[in-house]
C-alpha positions in Angstrom: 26.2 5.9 55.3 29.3 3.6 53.8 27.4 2.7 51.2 25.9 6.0 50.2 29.1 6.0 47.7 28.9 2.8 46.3 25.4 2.9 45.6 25.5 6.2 43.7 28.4 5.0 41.4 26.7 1.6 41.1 22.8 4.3 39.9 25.1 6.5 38.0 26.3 4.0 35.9 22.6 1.7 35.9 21.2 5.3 34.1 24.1 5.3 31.3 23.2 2.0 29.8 19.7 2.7 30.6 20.1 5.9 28.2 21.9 4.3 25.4 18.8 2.2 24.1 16.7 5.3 24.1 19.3 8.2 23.2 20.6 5.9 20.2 17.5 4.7 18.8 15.0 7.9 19.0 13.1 7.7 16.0 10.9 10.6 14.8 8.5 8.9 12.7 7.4 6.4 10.1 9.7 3.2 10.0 12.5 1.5 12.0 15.9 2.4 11.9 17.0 0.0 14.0 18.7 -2.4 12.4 20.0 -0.1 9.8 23.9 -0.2 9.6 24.8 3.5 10.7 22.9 2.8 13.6 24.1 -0.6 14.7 27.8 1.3 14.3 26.2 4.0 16.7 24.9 1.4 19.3 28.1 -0.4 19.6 30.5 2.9 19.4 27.8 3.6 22.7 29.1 0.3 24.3 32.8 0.5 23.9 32.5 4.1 25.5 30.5 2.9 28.0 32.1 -0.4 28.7 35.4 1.2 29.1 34.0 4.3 31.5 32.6 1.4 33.7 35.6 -0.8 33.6 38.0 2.2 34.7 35.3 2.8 37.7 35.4 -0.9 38.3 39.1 -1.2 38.4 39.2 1.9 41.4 36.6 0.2 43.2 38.2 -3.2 43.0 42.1 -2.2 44.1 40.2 0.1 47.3 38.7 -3.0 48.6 41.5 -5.2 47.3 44.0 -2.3 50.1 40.9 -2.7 52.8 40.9 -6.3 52.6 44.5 -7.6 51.9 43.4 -8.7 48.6 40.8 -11.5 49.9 37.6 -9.2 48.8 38.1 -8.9 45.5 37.6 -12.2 43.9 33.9 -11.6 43.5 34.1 -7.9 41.8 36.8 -9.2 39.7 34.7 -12.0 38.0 31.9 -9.5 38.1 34.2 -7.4 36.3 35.4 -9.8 33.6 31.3 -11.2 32.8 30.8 -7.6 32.3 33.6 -7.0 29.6 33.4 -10.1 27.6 29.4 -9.3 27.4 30.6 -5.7 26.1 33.1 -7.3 23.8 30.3 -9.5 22.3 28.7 -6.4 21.0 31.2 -6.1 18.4 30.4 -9.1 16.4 26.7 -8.4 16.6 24.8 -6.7 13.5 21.0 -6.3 14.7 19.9 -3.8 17.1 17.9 -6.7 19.8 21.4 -8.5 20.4 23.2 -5.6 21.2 19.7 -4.1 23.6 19.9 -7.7 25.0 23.4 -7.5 25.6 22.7 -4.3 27.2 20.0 -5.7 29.7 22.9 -7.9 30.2 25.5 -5.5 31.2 22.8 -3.8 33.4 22.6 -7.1 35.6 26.2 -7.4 35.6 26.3 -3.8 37.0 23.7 -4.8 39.3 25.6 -7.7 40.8 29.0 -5.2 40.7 27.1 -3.5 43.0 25.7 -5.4 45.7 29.5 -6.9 46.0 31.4 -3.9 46.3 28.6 -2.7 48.9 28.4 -5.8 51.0 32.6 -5.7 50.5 32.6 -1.9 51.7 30.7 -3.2 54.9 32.8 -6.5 55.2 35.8 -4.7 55.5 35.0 -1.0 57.1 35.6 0.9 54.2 35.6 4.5 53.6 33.1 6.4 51.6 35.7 9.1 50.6 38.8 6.5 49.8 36.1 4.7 47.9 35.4 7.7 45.1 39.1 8.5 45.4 40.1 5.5 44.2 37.5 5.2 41.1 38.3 8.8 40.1 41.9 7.9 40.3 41.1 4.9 38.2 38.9 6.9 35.5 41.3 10.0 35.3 44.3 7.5 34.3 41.9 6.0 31.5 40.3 9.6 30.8 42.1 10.2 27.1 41.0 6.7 25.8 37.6 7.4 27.2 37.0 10.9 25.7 38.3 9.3 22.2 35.0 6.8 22.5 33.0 9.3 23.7 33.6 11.8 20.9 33.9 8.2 18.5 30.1 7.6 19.9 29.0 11.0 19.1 30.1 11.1 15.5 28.5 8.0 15.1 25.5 9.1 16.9 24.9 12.1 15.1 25.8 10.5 11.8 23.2 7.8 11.9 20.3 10.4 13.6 20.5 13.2 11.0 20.8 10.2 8.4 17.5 8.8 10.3 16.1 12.1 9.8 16.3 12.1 6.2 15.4 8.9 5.7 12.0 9.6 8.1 12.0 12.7 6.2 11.7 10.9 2.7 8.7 8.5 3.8 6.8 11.1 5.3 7.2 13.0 1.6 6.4 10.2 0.1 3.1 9.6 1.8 2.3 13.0 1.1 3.2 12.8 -2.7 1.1 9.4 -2.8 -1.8 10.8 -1.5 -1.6 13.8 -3.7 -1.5 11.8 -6.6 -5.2 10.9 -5.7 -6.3 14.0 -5.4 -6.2 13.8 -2.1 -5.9 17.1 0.4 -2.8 16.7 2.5 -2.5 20.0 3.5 -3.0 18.8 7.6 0.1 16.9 7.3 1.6 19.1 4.5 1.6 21.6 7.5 3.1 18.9 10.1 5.6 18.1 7.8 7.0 21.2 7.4 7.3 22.0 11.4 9.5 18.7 11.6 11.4 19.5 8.6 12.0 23.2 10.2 13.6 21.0 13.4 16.4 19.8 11.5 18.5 22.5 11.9 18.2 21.7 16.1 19.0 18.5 16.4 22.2 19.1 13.9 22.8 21.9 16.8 22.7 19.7 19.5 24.4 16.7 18.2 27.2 19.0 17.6 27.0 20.7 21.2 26.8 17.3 22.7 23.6 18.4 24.6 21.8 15.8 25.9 19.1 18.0 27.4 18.6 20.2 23.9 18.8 16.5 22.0 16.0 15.2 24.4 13.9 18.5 23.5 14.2 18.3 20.0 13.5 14.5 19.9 10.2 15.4 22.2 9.4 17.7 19.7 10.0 15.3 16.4 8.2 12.3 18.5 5.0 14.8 19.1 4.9 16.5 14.9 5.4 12.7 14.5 2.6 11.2 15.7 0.6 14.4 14.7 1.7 13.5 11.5 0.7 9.8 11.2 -2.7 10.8 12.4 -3.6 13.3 9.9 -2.1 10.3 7.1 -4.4 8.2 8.4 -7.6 10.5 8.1 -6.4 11.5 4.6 -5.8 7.9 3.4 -9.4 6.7 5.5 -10.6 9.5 3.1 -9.3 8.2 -0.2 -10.6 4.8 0.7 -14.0 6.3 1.6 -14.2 8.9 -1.8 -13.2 5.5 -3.7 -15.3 3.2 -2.0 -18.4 5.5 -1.9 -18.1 6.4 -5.9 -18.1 2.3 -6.5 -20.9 1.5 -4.5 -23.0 4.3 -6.1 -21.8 2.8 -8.9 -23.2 -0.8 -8.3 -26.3 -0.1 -7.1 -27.0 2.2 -10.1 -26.3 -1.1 -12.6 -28.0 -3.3 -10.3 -31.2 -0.8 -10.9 -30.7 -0.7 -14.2 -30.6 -4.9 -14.6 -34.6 -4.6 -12.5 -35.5 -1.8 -14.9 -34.4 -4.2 -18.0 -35.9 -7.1 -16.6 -39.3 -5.2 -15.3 -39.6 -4.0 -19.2 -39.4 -7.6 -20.4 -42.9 -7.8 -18.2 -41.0 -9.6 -15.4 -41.7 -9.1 -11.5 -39.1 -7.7 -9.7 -40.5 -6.9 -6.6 -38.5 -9.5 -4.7 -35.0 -8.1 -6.0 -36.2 -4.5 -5.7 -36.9 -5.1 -1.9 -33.1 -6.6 -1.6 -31.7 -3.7 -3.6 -33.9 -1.0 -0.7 -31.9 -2.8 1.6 -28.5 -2.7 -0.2 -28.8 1.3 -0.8 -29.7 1.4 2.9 -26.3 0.3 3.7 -24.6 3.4 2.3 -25.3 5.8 5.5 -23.7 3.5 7.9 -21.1 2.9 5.5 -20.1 6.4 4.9 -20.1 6.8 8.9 -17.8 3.5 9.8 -15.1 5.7 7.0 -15.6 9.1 8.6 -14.9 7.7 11.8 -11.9 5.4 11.1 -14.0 2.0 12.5 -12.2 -0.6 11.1 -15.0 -3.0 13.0 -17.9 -1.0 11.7 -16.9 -1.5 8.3 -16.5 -4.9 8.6 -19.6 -5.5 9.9 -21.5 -3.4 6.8 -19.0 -5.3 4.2 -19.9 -8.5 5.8 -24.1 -7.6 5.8 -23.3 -6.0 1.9 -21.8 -10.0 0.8 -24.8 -11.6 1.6 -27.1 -8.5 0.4 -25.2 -9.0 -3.1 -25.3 -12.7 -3.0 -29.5 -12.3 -2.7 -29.7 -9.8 -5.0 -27.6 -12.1 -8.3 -29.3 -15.4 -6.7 -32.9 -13.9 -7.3 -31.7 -11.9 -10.5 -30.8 -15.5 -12.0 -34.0 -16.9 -10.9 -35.8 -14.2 -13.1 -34.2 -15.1 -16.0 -33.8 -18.9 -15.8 -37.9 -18.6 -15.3 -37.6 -16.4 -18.1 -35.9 -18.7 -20.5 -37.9 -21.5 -19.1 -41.0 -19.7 -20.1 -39.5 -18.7 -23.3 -38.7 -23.0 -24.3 -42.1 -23.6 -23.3 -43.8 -21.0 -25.9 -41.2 -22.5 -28.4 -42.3 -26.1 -27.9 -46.3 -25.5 -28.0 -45.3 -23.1 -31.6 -43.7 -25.9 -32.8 -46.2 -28.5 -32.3 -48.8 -26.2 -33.8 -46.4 -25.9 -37.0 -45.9 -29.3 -37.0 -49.8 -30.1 -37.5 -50.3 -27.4 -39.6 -48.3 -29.0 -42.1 -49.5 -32.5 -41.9 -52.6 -31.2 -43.0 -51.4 -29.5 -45.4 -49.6 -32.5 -46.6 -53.0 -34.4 -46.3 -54.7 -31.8 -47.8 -52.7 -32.3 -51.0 -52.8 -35.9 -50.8 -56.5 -35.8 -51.6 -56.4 -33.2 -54.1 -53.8 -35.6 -55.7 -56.0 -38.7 -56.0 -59.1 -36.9 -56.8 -57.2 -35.5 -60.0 -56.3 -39.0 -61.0 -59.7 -40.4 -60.9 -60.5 -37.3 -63.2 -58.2 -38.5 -65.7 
């Protein structure tokens, strides 16, 4: 049971930079904020409050077990110590969101390897459980007034950069919405979505103020749920604008491709060939339709791919037509000229004759 105590302080303090990636960074919806500047300022104001918290528990720890063991213990908690608060110092040169989670992951192995000294040091020496947590709460209640200040510094910052976040998710959703509009597109699904997370900003001002973790994790369940539901209902309505425009275009191009046989079956041409392709092509439109009304990505490339070569056919035999067509057409022209052309040497022989025949008559 000695090293019940250690290993409690060592989990308590595991969980608190556990919870800083995820109680920092809660997004509702749409795009990152992560590496936006109010929330890089709320990430590191998390790791000087947290840094120092840990270093005052560190120091208790380290002067019990420097009493228990004359001082000869504490070489390897001390350097465990100073790793940890240079890697929290780092944080306040770093400006993305990554370096300061991997700094994090860091600190949580530094915590780690605090912990398995102090608890094989607790054993060494035949420490006590209860002088143990007296001499960390001693430490932390000496340094409580400079860790309150970056505790209340971290939630201003917090609450800053989430209700900011909000706004900004706030904006692209609306924006979505007023795209799709535009298009005559009916967003009243996620009109209706939208306005339940908008109706949520008053609770997570509340709770950012109250410093409630427990109402803060509600209200971020809440936004991350009306989030998704959100996206999902964007995505149907924008599948639907690309199926309403895609749909009116293909109607469109089969009707002129119809209308290029009808032109060419009234110049006497066969078109039987290119009318089969063209059965084929209009056949496409049912499973079409049904790859956009059930969001298959796959599906659609698969009747897009089959349409190509369906279109490629249909222009290749089209062109046949009519380079037959103008073929046939030089040919009639060649056999009307040749016909001209003796029709008029006879006529120039013609009057030849008539020409001598009048001399001899003079």
């Amino acid at each position: 049971m000695k090293n019940q105590g250690t290993i409690l302080i060592g989990t308590i303090i595991l969980c608190m930079i556990v919870l800083c990636v995820s109680a920092v960074s809660a997004a509702n919806s749409g795009q990152s904020w992560n590496d936006n500047p109010e929330h890089i300022t709320a990430m590191k104001a998390y790791v000087a409050y947290v840094g120092e918290d840990y270093q005052a528990m560190m120091n208790g720890a380290i002067s019990y077990v420097g009493t228990i063991s004359g001082s000869a213990g504490t070489g390897d908690l001390t350097g465990a110590e100073q790793q940890f608060t240079a890697t929290a110092t780092s944080v306040g040169s770093m400006t993305t969101s990554d370096a300061i989670e991997a700094a994090l992951s860091q600190m949580k192995g530094e915590v780690a390897t605090f912990h398995t000294d102090a608890s094989n040091d607790l054993k060494t020496y035949n420490g006590s459980e209860s002088a143990l947590h007296t001499s960390v709460n001693a430490s932390v209640t000496a340094d409580q007034a400079t860790i309150d200040n970056l505790d209340t510094a971290w939630w201003t910052a917090r609450e800053t950069s989430r209700l900011d976040e909000f706004t900004h998710n706030d904006a692209i959703r609306n924006g979505a919405l007023s795209n799709l509009t535009a298009k005559n597109i009916d967003v009243s699904q996620a009109q209706g979505i939208e306005t339940q997370i908008s109706g949520l900003q008053p609770s997570l001002k509340s709770a950012l103020d109250a410093r409630d973790e427990n109402a803060l994790s509600s209200v971020n369940d809440q936004l991350g749920t009306f989030g998704k539901q959100f996206w999902e209902a964007i995505s149907g309505d924008m599948w639907q604008a690309r199926e309403t425009t895609r749909l009116a275009e293909f109607d469109n191009r089969t009707t002129n491709l119809q209308d290029q046989l009808t032109n060419l079956t009234a110049r006497g041409i066969d078109v039987t060939q290119a009318q089969a392709i063209l059965t084929q092509i209009v056949a496409e439109r049912a499973p079409l339709k049904a790859a956009f009304d059930n969001h298959d990505q796959q599906v659609l490339n698969t009747v897009d791919s089959q349409l190509t070569a369906l279109y490629q056919q249909f222009r290749t035999t089209v062109q046949g037509y009519r380079q037959a067509a103008i073929t046939t057409r030089k040919e009639e022209n060649a056999g009307n000229t040749t016909r001209n052309a003796s029709f008029r040497q006879a006529q120039v022989r013609y009057n030849a004759r008539t020409a001598a025949t009048g001399g001899n008559t003079s």
